[in-house]
C-alpha positions in Angstrom: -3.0 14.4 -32.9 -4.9 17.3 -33.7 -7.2 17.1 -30.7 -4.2 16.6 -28.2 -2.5 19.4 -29.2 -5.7 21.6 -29.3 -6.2 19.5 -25.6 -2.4 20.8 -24.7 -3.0 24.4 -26.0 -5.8 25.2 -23.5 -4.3 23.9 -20.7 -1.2 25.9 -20.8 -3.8 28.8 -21.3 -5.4 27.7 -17.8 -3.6 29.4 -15.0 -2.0 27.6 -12.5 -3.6 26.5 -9.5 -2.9 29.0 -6.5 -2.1 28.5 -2.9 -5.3 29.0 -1.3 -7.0 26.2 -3.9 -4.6 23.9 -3.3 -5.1 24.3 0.8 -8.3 24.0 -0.1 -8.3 20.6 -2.3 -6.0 19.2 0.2 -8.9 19.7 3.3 -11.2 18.0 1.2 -8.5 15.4 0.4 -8.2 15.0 4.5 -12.3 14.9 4.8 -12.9 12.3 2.2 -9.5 10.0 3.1 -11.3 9.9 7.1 -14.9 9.2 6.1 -15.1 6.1 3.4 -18.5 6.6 1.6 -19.5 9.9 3.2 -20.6 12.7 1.8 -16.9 13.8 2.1 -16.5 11.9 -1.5 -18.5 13.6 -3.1 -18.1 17.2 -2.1 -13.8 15.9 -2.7 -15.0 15.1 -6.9 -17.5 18.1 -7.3 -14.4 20.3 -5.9 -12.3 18.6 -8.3 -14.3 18.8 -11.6 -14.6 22.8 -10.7 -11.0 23.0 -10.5 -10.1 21.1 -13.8 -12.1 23.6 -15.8 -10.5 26.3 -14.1 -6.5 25.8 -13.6 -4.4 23.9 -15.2 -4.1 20.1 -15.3 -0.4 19.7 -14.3 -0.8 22.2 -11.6 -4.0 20.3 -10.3 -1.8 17.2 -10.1 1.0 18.9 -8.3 -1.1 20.1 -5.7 -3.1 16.9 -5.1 0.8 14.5 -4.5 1.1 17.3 -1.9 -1.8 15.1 0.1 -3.9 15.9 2.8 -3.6 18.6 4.7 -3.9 17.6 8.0 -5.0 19.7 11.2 -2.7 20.6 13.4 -2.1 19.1 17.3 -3.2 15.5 17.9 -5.7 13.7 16.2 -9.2 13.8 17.7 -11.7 11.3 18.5 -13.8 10.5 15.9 -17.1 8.9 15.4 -17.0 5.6 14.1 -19.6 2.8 13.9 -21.9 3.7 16.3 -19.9 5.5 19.3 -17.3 7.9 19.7 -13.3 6.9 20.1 -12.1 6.6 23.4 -8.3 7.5 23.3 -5.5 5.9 25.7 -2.2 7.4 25.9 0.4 5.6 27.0 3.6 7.8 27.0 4.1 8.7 23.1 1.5 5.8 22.0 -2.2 6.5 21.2 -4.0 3.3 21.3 -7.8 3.0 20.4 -7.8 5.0 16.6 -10.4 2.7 14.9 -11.8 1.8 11.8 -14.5 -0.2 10.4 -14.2 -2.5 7.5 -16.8 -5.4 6.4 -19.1 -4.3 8.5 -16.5 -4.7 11.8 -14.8 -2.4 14.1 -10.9 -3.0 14.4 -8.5 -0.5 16.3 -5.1 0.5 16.0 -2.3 2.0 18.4 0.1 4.8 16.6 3.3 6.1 18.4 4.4 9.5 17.1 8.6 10.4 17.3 10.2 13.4 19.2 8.9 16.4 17.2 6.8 15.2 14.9 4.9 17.6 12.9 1.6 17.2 10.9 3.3 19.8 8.3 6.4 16.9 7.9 5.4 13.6 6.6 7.6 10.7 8.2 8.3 7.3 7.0 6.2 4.2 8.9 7.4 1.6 10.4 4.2 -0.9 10.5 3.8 -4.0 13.1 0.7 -6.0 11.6 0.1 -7.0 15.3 0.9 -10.4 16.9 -2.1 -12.8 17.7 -0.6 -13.1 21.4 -1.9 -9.6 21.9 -5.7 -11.0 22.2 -7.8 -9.8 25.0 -4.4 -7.3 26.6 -5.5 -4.0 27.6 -3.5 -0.8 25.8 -0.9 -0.9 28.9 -0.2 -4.4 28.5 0.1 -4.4 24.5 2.2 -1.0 24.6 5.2 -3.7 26.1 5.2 -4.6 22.3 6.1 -1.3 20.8 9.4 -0.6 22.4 11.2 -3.7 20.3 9.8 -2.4 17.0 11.1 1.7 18.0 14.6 1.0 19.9 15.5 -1.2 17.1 14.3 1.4 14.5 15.9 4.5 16.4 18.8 2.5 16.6 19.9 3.5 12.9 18.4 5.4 9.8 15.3 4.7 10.2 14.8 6.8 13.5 12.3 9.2 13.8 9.6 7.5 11.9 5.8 6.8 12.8 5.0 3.6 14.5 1.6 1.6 13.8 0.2 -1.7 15.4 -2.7 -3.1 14.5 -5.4 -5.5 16.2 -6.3 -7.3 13.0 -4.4 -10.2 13.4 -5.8 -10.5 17.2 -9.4 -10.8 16.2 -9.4 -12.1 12.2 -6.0 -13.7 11.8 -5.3 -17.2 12.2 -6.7 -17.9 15.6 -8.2 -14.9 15.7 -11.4 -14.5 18.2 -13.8 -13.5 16.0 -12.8 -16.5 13.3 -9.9 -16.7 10.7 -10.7 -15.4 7.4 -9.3 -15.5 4.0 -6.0 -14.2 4.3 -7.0 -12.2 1.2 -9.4 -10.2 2.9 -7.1 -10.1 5.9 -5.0 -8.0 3.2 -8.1 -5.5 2.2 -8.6 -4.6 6.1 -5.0 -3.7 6.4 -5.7 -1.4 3.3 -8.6 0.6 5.5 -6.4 0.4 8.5 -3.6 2.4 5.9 -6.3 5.0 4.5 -7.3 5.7 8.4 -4.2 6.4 9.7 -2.8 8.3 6.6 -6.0 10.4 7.6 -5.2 11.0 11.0 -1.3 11.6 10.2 1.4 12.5 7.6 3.3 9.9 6.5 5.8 9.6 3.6 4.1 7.3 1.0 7.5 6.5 -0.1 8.8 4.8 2.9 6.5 2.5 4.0 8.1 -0.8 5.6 6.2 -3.7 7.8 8.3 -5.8 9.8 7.6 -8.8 11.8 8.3 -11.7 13.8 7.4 -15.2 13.3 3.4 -14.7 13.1 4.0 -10.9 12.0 6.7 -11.8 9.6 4.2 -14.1 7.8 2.0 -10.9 7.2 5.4 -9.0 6.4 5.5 -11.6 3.5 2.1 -11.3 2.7 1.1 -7.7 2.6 4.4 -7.4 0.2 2.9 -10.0 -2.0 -0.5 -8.5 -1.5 0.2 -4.9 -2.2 3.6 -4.8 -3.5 2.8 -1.2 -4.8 2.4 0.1 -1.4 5.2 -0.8 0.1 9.0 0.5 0.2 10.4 -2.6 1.4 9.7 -5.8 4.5 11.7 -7.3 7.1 9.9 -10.2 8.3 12.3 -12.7 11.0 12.2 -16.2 11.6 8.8 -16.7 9.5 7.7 -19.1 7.1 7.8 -18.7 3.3 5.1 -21.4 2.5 2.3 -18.1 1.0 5.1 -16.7 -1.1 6.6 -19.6 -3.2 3.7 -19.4 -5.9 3.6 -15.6 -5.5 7.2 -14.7 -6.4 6.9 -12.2 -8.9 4.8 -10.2 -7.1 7.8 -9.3 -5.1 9.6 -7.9 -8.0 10.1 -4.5 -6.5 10.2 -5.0 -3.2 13.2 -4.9 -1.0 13.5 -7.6 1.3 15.7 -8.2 4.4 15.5 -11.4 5.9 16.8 -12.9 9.2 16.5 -16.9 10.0 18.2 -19.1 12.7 19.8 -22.4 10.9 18.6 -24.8 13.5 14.9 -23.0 14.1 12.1 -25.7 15.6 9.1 -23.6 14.9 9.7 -22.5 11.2 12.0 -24.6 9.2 15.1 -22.8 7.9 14.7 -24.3 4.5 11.6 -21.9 3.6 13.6 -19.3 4.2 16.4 -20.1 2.3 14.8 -21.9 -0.6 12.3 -18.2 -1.2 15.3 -16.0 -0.8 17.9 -17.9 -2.7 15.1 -18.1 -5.7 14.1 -14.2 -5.3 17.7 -13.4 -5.7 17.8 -15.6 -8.9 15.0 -13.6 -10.4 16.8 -10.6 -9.8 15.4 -9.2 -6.9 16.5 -7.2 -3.9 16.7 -9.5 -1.0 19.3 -9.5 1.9 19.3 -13.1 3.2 21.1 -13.6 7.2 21.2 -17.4 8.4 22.6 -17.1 11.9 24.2 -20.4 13.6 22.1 -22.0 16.5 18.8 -23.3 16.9 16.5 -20.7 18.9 13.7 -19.3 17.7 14.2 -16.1 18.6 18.1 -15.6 17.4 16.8 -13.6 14.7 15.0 -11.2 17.1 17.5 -8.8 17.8 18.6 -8.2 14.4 15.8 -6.5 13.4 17.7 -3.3 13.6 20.1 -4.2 10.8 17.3 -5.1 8.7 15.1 -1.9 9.4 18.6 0.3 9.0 19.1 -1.8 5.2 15.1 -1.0 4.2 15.2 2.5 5.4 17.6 3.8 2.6 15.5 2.1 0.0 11.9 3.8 -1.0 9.2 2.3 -3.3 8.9 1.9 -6.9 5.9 4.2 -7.9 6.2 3.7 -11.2 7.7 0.5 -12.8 7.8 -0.1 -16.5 7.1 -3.6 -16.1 5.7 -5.7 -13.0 4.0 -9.8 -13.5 1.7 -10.7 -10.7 0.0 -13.7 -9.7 -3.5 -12.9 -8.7 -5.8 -15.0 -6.4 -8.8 -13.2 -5.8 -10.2 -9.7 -6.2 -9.5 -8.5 -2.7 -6.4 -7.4 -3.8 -6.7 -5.3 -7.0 -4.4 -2.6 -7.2 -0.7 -3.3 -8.5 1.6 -0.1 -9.9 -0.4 1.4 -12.2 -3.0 -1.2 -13.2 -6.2 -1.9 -11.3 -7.7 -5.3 -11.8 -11.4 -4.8 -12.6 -12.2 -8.5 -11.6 -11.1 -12.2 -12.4 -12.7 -15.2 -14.2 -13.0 -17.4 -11.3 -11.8 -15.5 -8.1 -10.3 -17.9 -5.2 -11.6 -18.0 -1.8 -8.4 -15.4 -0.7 -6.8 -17.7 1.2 -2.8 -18.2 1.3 -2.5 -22.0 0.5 -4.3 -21.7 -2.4 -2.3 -21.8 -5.8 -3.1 -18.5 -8.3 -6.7 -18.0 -10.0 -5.1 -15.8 -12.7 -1.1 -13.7 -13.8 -0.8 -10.2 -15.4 2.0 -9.5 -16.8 2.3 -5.1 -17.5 5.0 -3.6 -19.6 5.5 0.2 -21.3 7.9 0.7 -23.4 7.7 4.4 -25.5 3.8 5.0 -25.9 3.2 0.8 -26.3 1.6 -0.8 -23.1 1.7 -4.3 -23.7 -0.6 -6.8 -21.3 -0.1 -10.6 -21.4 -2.6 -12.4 -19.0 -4.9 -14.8 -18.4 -8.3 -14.9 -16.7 -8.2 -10.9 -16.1 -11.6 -10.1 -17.5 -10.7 -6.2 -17.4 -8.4 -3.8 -15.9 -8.0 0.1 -15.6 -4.8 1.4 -16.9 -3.6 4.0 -14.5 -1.4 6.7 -16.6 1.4 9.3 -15.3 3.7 11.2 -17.0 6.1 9.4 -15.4 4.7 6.3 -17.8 4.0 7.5 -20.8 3.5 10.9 -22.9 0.0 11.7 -22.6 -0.2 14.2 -25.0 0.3 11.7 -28.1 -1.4 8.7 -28.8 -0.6 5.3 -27.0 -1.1 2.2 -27.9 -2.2 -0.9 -25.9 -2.0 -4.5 -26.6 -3.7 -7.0 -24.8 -2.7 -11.5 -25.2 -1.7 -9.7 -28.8 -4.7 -8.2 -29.4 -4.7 -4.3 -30.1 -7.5 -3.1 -27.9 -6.7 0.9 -28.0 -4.7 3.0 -29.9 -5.3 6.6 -29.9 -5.2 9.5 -27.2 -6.3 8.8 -23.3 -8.3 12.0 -21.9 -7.3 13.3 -18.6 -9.9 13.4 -15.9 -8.9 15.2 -12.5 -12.3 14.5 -11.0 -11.9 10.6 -11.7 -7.7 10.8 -10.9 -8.9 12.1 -7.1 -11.6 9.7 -6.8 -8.9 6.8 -7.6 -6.1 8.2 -4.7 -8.8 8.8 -2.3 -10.0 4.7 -2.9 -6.2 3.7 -3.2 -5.2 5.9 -0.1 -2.4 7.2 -2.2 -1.8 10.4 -3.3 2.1 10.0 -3.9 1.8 7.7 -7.4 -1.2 9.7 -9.0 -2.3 8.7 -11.9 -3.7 11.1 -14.6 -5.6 9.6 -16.9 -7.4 6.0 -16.6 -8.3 3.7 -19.7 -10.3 0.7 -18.7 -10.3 -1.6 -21.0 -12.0 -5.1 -21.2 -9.6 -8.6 -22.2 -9.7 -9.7 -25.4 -11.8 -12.7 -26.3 -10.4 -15.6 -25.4 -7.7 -14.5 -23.1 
């Protein structure tokens, strides 16, 4: 207790961190989000370790969940892989913004509202990118962005960003250069998210995908993927099959869903046996059966969906969230990142849970119940918990800390700039290892 206080004293003797510093962190913050693994990184944590010994920690944190400051104008080409981008605009659409990830290139097409400004983070609407867009060049695939930005202009969600990817073209199912693990499908969307959130400024908070049939599967599965990311989904006329085992996962994740009753390609009863049990649980879900038997009956409503998600925003900070895990791929969920599993799955959607986490705070008392979780990092806010006293965790009933957890600016950057997310910071990280046995 002693120490904390003493820990407490000198910050408050720190001074805060001024305007120019904070400009300052927030370029670096820019650098390292646009150059995984570069030199960026580390210049980004030597910066941050000189500016926790000289301003005060709350301060430091303030200024980081400002995010990057990003240039002004459009983005700019970029080096990546081995050539330079090669931009194509197509009226308010940039398509060719790229990224690499295992070792492959994958690209991206951004449209940008009416008077968007770097300086004014907007909420992003996110179309994971139909697998009918293989081998169309950027005029033929811009035909796809209009249905995603009339329907989202047509209510509350207007004026937000608009992203499409290409993953789904070249590693989804079907894809041309092979299907892989859906899993790992899920971990290239997460480099996709930290490129574009380095090129421009979106509002962490409101961040929906929607999709249709194909596209509404990965609505479904990004949610259940990185639940944590996302402010809500509005997938249409898509199956429900990856979800049923994965339920929890979708605790706090709004969900607006819109199925025909007669639909030949994907059976109504998915739809309507997930959403009926997700509302059971207690969840937010907004379930429309429409009459007929067309396919694409639910395709027009996607406005009413994206109008119902755009009021909601995410849950940064849950006291208590249960997951069903299936490989590591996918290890970041609120504020706990899994540090690896017993026996990891191969990633892909059929396949029934390697491992569950269960999370919960209540006062200073994080309590974990799991099983096959070797270890985890605990990710702490003062939204969470009070960092200044001692907190307790216990692990499958196992007490495996109790005392104070030392903040760490330098380690807290390196964590947002890996996570892409600079809106639920963390400010203190406790790994800890699973009890024996569990």
């Amino acid at each position: 207790m002693l120490a904390g206080l003493c820990l407490c004293m000198l910050q408050t003797a720190l001074p805060k961190l001024p305007p120019n510093q904070s400009i300052a962190l927030r370029e670096a913050l820019a650098e390292a989000l646009a150059a995984p693994g570069s030199n960026a990184e580390s210049d980004l944590k030597a910066l941050a370790k000189k500016l926790d010994s000289q301003y005060e920690f709350a301060s430091l944190i303030e200024g980081l969940r400002q995010g990057p400051k990003l240039p002004s104008g459009d983005p700019k080409p970029r080096k990546v892989g081995k050539a330079k981008e090669k931009f194509t605009q197509i009226g308010p659409a940039t398509f060719g913004l790229s990224f690499e990830s295992g070792g492959q290139l994958f690209t991206y097409a951004v449209e940008v509202p009416s008077g968007y400004d770097p300086k004014q983070p907007r909420a992003l609407l996110i179309d994971p990118g139909h697998g009918t867009g293989q081998g169309k060049s950027p005029q033929e695939k811009a035909d796809f962005l209009p249905y995603f930005r009339n329907h989202a202009e047509s209510g509350a969600l207007a004026g937000c960003l608009l992203a499409r990817t290409d993953i789904l073209e070249l590693v989804g199912a079907d894809g041309v250069r092979g299907a892989l693990p859906e899993d790992e499908v899920a971990a290239i969307f997460d480099a996709f998210f930290r490129d574009l959130v380095s090129r421009y400024a979106v509002d962490l908070e409101r961040v929906y995908v929607a999709g249709i049939s194909q596209t509404g599967f990965w609505a479904w599965y990004l949610a259940r993927a990185r639940a944590d990311r996302l402010a809500g989904i509005a997938p249409l006329a898509a199956v429900t099959w990856q979800v049923n085992a994965y339920e929890s996962n979708m605790e706090h994740v709004p969900v607006y869903v819109v199925h025909a009753q007669g639909d030949p390609v994907c059976p109504v009863a998915q739809p309507r046996a997930t959403t009926e049990s997700l509302k059971k649980l207690g969840f937010n879900v907004k379930y429309v059966e429409l009459p007929g038997g067309e396919h694409s009956s639910a395709f027009p409503r996607l406005g009413e969906g994206l109008d119902w998600l755009a009021k909601k925003k995410r849950q940064r900070y849950p006291k208590s969230f249960a997951v069903q895990l299936l490989s590591d791929s996918t290890p970041w969920w609120y504020w706990v990142r899994v540090q690896g599993l017993k026996a990891s799955g191969k990633g892909r959607a059929m396949d029934p849970p390697k491992a569950h986490l269960r999370a919960s705070i209540e006062g200073q008392t994080i309590t974990l119940e799991s099983k096959h979780v070797k270890a985890v990092d605990l990710l702490l806010a003062r939204e969470l918990v009070d960092l200044d006293k001692p907190i307790v965790v216990v692990w499958n009933g196992t007490e495996v800390h109790s005392g104070l957890v030392e903040r760490d600016f330098a380690a807290v950057v390196e964590i947002a700039v890996e996570r892409a997310d600079w809106g639920a910071t963390c400010e203190a990280i406790l790994p800890l290892k699973a009890p024996s046995g569990s």
